[in-house]
Backbone as CSV, one residue per row, in Angstrom:
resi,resn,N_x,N_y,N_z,CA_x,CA_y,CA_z,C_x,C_y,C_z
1,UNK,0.855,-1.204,0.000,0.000,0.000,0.000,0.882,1.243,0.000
2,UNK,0.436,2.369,-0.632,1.260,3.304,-1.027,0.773,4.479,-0.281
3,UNK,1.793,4.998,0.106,1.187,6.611,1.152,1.603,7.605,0.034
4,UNK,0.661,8.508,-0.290,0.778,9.339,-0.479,1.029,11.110,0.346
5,UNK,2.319,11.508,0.181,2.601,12.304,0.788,2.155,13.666,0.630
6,UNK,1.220,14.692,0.389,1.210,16.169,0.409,1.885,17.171,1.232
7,UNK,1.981,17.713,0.071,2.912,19.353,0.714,2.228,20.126,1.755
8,UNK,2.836,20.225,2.635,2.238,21.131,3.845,1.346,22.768,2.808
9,UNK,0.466,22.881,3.550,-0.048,24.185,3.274,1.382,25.214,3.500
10,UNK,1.373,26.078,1.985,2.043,27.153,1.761,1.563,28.276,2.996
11,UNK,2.105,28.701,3.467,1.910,29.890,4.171,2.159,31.142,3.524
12,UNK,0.517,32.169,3.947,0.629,32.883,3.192,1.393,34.508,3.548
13,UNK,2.367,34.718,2.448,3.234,35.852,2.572,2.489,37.249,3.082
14,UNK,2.877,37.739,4.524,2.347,38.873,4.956,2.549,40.507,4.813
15,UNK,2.286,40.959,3.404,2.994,42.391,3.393,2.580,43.402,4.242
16,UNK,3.535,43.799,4.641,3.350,44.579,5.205,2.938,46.201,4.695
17,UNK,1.826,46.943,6.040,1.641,48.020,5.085,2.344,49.337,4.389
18,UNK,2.739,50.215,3.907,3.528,51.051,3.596,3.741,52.353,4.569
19,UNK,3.940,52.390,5.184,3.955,53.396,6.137,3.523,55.286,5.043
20,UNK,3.043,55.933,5.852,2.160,57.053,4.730,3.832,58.040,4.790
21,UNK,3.185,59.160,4.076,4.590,60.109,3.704,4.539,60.794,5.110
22,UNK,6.190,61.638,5.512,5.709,62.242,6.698,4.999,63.515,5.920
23,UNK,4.513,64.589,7.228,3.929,65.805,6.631,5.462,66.470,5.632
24,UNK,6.121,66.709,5.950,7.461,67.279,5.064,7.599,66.680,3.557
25,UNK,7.102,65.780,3.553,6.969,65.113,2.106,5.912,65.478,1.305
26,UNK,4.455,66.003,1.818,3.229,65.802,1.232,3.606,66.810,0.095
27,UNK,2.596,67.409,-0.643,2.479,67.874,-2.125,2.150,68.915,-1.243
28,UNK,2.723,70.453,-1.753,2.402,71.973,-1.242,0.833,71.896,-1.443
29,UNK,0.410,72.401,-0.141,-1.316,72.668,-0.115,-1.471,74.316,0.680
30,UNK,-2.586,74.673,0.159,-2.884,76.207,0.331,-4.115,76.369,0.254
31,UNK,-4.804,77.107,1.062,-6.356,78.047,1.311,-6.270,78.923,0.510
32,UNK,-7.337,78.787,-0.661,-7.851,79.526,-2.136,-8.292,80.420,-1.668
33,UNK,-8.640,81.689,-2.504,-8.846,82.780,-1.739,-11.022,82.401,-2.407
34,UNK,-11.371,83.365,-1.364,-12.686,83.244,-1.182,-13.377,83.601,-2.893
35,UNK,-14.794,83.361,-2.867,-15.351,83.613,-4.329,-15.227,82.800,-5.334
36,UNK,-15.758,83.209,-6.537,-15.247,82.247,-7.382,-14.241,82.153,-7.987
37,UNK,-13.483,80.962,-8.811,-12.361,80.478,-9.136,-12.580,81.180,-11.073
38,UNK,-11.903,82.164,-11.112,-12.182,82.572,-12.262,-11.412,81.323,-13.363
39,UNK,-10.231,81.245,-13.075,-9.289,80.613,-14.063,-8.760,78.896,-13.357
40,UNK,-9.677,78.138,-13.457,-9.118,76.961,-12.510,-8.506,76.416,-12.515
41,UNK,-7.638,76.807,-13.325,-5.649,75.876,-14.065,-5.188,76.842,-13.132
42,UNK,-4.966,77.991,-12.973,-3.953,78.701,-12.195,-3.802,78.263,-10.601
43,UNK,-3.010,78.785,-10.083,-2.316,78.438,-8.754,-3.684,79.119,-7.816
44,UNK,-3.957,80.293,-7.815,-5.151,80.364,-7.173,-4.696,80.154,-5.631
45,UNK,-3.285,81.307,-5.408,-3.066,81.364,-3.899,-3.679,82.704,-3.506
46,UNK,-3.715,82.886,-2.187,-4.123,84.462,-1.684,-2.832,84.798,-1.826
47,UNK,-2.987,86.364,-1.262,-1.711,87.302,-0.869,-1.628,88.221,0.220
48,UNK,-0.924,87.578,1.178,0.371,86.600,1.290,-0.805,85.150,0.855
49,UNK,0.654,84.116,0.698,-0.070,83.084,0.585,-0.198,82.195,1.966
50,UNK,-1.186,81.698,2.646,-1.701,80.980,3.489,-1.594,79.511,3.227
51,UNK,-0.598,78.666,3.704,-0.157,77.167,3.565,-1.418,76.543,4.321
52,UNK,-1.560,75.205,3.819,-2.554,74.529,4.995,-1.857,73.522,5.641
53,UNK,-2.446,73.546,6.433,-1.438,72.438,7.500,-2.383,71.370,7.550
54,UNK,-0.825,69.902,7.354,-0.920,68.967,6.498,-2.146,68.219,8.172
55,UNK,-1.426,68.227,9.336,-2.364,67.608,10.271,-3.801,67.428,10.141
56,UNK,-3.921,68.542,9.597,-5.497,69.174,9.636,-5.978,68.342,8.343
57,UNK,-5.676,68.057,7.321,-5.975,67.144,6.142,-6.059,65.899,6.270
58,UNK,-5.093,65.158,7.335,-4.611,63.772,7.457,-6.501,63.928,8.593
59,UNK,-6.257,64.790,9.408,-7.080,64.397,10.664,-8.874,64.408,9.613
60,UNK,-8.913,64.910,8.135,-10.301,64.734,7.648,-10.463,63.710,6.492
61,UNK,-9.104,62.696,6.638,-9.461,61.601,6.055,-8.682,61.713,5.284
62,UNK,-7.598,62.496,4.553,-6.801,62.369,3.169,-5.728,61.867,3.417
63,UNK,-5.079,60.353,3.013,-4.058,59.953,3.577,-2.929,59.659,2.128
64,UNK,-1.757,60.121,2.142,-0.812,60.323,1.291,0.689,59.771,1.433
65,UNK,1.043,58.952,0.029,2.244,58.295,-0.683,3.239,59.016,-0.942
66,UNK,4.439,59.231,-1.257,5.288,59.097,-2.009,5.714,57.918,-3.112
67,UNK,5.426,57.682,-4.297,6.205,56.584,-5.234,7.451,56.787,-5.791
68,UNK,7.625,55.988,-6.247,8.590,56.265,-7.456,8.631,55.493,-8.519
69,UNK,7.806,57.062,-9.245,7.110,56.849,-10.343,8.089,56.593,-11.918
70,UNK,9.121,57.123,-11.835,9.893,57.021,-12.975,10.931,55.313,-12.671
71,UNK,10.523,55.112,-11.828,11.528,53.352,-11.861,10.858,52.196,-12.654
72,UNK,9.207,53.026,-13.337,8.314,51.439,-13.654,7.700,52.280,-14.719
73,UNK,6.999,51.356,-15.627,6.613,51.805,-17.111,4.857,51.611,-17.093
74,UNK,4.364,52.439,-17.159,3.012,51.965,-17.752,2.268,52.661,-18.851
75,UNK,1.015,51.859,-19.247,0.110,52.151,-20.691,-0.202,53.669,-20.441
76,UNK,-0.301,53.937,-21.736,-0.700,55.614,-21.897,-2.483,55.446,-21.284
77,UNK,-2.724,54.551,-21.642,-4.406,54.473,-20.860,-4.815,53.000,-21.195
78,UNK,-5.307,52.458,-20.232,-5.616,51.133,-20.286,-7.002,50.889,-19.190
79,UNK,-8.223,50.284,-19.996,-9.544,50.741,-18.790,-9.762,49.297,-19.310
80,UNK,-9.929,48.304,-18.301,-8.940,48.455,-17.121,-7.792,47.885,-16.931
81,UNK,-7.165,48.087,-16.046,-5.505,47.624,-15.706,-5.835,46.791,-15.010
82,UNK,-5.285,45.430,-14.569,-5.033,44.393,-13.464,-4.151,44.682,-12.621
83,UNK,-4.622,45.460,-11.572,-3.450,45.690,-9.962,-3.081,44.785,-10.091
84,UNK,-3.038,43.681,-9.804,-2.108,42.089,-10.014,-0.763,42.407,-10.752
85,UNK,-1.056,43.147,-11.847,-0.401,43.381,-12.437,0.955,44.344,-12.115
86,UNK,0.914,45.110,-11.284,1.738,46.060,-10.396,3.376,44.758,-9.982
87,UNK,4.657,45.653,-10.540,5.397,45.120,-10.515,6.121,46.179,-9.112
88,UNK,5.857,47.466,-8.667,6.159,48.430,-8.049,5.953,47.365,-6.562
89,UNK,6.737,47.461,-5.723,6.731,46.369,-4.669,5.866,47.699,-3.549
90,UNK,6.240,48.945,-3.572,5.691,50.084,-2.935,3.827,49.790,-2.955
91,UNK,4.060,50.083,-4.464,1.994,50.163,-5.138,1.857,48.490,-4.367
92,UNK,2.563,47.973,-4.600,1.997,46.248,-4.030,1.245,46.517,-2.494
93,UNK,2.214,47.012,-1.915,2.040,46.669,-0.423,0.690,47.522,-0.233
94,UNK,0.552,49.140,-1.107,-0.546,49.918,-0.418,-2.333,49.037,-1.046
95,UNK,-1.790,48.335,-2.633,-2.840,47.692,-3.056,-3.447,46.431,-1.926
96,UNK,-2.459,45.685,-1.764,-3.063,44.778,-0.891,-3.792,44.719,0.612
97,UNK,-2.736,45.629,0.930,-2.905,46.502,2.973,-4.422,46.540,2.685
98,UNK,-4.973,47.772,1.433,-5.830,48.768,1.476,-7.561,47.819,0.692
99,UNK,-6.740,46.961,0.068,-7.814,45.609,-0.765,-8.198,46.398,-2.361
100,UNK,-7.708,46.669,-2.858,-7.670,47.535,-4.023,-7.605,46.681,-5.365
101,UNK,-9.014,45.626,-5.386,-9.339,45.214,-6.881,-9.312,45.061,-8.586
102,UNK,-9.522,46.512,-8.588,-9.789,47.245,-9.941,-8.616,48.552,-9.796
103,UNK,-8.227,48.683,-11.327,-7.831,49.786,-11.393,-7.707,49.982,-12.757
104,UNK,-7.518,51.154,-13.194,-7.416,51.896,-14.551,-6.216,52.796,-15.278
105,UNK,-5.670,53.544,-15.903,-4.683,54.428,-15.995,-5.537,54.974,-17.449
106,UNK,-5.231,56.185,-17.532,-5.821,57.415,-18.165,-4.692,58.765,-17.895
107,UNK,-4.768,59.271,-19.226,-4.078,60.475,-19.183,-5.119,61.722,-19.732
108,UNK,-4.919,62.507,-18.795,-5.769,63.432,-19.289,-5.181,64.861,-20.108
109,UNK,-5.009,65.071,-20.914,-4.971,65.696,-22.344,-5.543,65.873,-23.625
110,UNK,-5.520,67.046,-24.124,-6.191,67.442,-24.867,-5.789,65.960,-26.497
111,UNK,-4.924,65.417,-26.333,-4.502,64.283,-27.900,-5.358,62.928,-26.822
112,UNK,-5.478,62.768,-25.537,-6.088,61.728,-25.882,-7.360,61.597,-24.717
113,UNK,-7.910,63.078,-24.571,-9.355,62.779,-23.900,-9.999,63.533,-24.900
114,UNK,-11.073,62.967,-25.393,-12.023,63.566,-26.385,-12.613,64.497,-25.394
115,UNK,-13.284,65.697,-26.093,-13.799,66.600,-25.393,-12.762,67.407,-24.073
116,UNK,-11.742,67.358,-24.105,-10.758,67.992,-23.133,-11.492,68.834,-22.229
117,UNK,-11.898,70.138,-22.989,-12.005,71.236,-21.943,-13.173,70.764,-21.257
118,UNK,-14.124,70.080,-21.762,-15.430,70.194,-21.231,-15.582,69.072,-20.120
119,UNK,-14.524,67.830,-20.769,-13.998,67.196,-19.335,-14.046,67.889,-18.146
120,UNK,-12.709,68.222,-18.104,-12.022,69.206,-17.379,-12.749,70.177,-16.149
121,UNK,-14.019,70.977,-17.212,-14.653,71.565,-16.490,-15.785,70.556,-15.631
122,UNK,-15.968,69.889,-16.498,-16.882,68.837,-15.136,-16.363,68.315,-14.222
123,UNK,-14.912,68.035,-14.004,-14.213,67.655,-13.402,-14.069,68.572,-11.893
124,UNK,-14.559,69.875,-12.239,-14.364,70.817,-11.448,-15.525,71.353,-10.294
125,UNK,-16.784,70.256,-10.702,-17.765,70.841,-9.706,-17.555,70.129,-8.817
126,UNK,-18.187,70.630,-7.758,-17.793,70.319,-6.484,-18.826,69.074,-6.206
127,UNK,-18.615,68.382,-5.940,-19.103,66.457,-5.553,-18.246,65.680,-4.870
128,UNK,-19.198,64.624,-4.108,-18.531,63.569,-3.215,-18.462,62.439,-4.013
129,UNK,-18.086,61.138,-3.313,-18.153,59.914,-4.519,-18.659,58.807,-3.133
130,UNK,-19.229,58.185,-3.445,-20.008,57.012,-2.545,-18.951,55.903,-2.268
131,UNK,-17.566,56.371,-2.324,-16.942,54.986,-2.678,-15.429,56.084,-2.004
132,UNK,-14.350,55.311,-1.318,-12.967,55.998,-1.544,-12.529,56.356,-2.897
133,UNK,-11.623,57.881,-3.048,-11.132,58.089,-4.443,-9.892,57.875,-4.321
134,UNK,-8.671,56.997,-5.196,-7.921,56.996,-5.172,-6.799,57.486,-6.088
135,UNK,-5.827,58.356,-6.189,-5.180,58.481,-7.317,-3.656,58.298,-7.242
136,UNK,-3.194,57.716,-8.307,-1.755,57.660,-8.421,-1.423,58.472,-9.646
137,UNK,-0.394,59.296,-9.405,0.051,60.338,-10.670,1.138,59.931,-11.011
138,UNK,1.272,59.353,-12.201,2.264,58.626,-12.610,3.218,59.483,-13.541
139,UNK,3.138,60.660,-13.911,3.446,62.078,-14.159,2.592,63.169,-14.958
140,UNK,3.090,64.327,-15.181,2.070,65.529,-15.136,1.923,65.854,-13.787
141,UNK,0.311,66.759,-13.622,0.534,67.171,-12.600,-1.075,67.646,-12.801
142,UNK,-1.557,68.215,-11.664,-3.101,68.773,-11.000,-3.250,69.297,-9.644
143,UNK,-4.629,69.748,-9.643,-4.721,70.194,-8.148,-6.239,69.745,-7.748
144,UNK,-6.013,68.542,-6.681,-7.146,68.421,-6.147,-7.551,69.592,-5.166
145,UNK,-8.837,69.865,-5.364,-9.431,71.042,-4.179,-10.159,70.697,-3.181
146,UNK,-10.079,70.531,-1.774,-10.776,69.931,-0.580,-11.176,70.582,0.012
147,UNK,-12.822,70.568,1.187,-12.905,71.318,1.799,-12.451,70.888,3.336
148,UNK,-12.183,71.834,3.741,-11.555,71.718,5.129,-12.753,71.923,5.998
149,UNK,-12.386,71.240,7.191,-13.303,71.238,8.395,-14.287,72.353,8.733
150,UNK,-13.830,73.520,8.480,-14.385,74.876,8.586,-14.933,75.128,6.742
151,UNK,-15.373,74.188,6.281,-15.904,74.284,4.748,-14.913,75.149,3.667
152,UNK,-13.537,75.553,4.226,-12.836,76.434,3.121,-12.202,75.370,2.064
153,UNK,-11.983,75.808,1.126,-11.163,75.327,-0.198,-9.637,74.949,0.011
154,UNK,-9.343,73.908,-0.157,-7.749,73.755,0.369,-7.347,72.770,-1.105
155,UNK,-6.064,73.802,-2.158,-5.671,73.457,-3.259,-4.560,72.226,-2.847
156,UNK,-4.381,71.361,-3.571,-3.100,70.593,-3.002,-2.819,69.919,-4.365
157,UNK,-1.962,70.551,-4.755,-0.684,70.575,-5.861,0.020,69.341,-5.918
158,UNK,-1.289,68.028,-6.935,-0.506,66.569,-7.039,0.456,66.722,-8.401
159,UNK,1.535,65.657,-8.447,2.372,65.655,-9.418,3.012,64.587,-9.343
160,UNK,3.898,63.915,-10.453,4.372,62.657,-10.176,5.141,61.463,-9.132
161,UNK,4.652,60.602,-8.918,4.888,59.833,-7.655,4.353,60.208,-6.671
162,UNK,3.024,61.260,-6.461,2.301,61.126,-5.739,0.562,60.249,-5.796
163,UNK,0.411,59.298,-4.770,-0.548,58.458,-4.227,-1.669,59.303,-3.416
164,UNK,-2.552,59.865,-3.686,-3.113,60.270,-2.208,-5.293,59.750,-2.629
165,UNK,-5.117,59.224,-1.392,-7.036,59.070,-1.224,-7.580,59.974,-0.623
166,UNK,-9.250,60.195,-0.934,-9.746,60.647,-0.357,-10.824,60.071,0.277
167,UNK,-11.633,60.295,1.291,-12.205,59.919,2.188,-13.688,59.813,1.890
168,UNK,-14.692,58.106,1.590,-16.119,58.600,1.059,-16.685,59.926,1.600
169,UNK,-17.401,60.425,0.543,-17.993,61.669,1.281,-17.645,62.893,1.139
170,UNK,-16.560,63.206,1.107,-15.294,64.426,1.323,-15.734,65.346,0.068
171,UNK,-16.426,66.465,0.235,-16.993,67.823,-0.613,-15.121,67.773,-1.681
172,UNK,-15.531,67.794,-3.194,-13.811,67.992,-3.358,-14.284,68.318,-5.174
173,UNK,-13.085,68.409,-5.793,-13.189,68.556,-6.904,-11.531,68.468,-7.965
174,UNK,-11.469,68.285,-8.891,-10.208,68.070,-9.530,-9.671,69.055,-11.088
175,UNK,-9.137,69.739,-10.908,-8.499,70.172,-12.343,-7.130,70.110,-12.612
176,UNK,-6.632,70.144,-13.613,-5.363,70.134,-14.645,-4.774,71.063,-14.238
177,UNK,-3.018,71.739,-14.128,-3.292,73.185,-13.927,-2.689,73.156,-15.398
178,UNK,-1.733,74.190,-15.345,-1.560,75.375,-16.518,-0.663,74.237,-17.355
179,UNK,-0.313,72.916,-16.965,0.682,72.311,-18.031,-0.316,71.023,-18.800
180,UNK,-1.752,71.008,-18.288,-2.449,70.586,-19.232,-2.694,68.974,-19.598
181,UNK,-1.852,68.016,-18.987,-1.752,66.980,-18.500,-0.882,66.174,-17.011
182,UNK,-1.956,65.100,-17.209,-1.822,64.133,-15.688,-1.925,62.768,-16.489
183,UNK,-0.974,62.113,-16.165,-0.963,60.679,-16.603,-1.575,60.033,-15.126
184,UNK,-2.528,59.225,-14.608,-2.889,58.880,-13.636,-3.423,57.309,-13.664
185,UNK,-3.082,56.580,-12.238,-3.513,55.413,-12.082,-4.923,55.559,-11.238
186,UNK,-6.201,55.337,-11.688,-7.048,55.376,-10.269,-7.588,53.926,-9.993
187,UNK,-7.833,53.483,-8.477,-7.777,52.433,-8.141,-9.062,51.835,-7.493
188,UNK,-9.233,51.230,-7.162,-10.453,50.794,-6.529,-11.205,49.377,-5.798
189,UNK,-12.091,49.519,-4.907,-12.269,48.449,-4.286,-13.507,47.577,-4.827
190,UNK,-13.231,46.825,-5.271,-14.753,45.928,-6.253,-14.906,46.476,-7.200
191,UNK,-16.101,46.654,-8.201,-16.846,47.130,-8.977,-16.912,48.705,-9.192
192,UNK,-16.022,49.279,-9.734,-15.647,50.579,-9.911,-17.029,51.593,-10.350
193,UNK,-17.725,52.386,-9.608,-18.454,53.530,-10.116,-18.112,55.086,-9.777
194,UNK,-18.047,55.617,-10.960,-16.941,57.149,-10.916,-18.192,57.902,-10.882
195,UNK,-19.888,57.642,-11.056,-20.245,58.740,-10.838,-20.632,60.145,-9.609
196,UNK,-20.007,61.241,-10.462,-19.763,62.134,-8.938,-21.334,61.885,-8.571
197,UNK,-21.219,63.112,-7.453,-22.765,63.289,-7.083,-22.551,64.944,-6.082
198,UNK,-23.337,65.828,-7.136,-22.703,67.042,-7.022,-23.605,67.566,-5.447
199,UNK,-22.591,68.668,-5.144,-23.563,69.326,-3.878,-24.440,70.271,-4.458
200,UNK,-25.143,70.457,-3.888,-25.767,69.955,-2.419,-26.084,68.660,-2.205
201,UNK,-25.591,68.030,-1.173,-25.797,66.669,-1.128,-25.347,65.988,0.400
202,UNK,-26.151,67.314,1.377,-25.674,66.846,2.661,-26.510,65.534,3.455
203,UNK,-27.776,65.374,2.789,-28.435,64.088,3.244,-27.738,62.795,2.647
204,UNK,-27.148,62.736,1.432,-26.628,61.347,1.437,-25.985,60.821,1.979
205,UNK,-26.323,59.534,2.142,-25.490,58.251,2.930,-23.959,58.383,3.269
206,UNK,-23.603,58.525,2.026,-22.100,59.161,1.865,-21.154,60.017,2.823
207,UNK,-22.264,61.259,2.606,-21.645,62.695,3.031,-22.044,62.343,4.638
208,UNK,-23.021,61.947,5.004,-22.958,61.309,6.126,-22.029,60.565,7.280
209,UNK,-21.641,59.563,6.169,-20.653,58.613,6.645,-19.429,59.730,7.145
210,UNK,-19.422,60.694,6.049,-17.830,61.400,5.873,-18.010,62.440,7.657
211,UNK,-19.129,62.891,7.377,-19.323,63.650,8.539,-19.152,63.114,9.850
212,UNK,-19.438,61.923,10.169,-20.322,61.160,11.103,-18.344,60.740,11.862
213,UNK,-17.481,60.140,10.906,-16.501,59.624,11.248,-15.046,61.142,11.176
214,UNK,-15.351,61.711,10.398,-14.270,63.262,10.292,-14.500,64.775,10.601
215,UNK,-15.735,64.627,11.101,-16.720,65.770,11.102,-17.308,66.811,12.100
216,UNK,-17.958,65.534,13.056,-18.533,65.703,14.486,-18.274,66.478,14.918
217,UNK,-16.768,66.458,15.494,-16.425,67.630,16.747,-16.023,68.552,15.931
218,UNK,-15.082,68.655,15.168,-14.852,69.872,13.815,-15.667,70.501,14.284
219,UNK,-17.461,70.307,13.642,-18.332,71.211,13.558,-18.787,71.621,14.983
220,UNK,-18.722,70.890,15.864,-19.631,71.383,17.151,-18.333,72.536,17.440
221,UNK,-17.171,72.211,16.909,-16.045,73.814,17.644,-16.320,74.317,16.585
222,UNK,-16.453,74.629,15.493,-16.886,75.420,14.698,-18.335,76.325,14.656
223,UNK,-19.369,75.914,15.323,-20.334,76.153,15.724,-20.100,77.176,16.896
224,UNK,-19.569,76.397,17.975,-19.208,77.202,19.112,-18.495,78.451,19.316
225,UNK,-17.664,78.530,17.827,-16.894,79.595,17.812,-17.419,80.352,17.329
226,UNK,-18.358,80.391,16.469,-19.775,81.079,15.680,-20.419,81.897,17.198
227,UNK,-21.013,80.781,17.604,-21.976,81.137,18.445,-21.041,82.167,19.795
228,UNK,-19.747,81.730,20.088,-19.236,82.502,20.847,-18.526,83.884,20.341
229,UNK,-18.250,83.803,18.858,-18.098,84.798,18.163,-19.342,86.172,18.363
230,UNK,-20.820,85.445,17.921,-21.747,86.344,18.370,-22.330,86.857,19.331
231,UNK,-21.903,86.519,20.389,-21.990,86.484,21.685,-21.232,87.686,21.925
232,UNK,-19.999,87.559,21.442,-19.120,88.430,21.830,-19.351,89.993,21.131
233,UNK,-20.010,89.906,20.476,-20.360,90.671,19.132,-21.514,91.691,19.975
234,UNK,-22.707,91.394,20.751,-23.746,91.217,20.920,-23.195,92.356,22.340
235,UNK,-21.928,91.898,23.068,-21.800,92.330,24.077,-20.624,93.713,24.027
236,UNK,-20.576,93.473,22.733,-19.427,94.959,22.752,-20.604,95.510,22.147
237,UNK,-21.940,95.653,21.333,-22.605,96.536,20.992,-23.370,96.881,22.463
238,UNK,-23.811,96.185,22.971,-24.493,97.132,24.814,-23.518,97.340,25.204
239,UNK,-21.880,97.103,25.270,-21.038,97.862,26.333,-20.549,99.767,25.380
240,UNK,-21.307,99.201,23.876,-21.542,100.869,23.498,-22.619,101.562,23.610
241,UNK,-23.778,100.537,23.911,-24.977,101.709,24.271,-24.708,102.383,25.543
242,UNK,-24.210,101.157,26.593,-23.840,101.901,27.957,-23.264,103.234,27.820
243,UNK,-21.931,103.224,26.630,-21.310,104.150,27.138,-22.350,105.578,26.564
244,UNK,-22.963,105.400,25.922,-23.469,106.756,24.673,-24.662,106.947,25.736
């Protein structure tokens, strides 16, 4: 009688996750000045210019890579790409850590997005996405626009070998700047759906979620500072009736 011997179960290889960039690494970010955005390729700083601080971004959900993007080759656009496919041992570790399924690469330019500008400009209204957004900029360059805890506009100047997500929910929007292309990887968990879903849109599930987990106390000190703002307001106008 013959024994048949089998191979012990393979044990499976544990990557580890990628540790995020420190703040000194992230992509320059800045508070847009108030009103509307006449020209939305331009830099679109105030004066002086007002930096945003990176804490304050990480603490509303936007968490950010460094790659290195010029060591590995990919398709000018390929819908879709097989993450499997990722030879980058970096992209490996954040695909797997993070469970990242699906993914795509697209360059956005006027030779190979039909309709460029009008892209572009849709690209620019302000909407959440029901799903994490992920992008890898594999070169070129853009500026995602976020709102910050206190609802202001915060530009953050992506460009090659930068990775950064955003958080379901998160009020945001995306344009090209003045050099007109972004070669980009975007990634995703299951069954990929890109459609935005523009604001107003504070009852959805979504914007909910975003609030509910990044939001909460933000707003109740934001509120409070309102409300103690007017307060204060309220009491220097009777400490001038007193005096008159």
């Amino acid at each position: 009688m013959s024994v048949v011997c089998e191979d012990p179960p393979k044990k499976k290889i544990r990557t580890d996750d990628l540790p995020e960039a420190p703040d000194e690494d992230w992509p320059e970010a800045w508070y847009m000045p108030e009103g509307d955005c006449d020209n939305q390729k331009a830099l679109n700083k105030k004066d002086p210019n007002e930096p945003a601080n990176i804490a304050a971004l990480r603490k509303i959900g936007i968490s950010y890579w460094k790659l290195n993007a010029d060591a590995f080759k990919y398709p000018v656009k390929a819908v879709p790409w097989d993450p499997k496919d990722a030879v980058d041992p970096d992209l490996m570790k954040i695909r797997d850590t993070r469970g990242y399924s699906y993914a795509d690469i697209i360059t956005v330019h006027p030779d190979h997005l039909p309709g460029y500008e009008d892209k572009v400009k849709s690209f620019f209204e302000e909407h959440i996405h029901d799903a994490e957004e992920i992008r890898y900029v594999i070169s070129g360059s853009g500026f995602f626009d976020v709102r910050d805890a206190g609802d202001r506009w915060v530009r953050i100047h992506v460009k090659k070998g930068d990775l950064m997500t955003l958080p379901e929910g998160m009020y945001h929007r995306f344009t090209t700047d003045d050099n007109d292309i972004i070669h980009a990887m975007r990634l995703f968990k299951g069954v990929p759906i890109w459609t935005p879903i523009n604001r107003p849109c504070d009852e959805h599930p979504s914007r909910q979620v975003f609030v509910k987990s990044y939001m909460s106390g933000e707003e109740e000190q934001i509120k409070k500072k309102e409300v103690d703002g007017k307060f204060e307001e309220k009491n220097e106008e009777q400490n001038e009736e007193c005096v008159q």
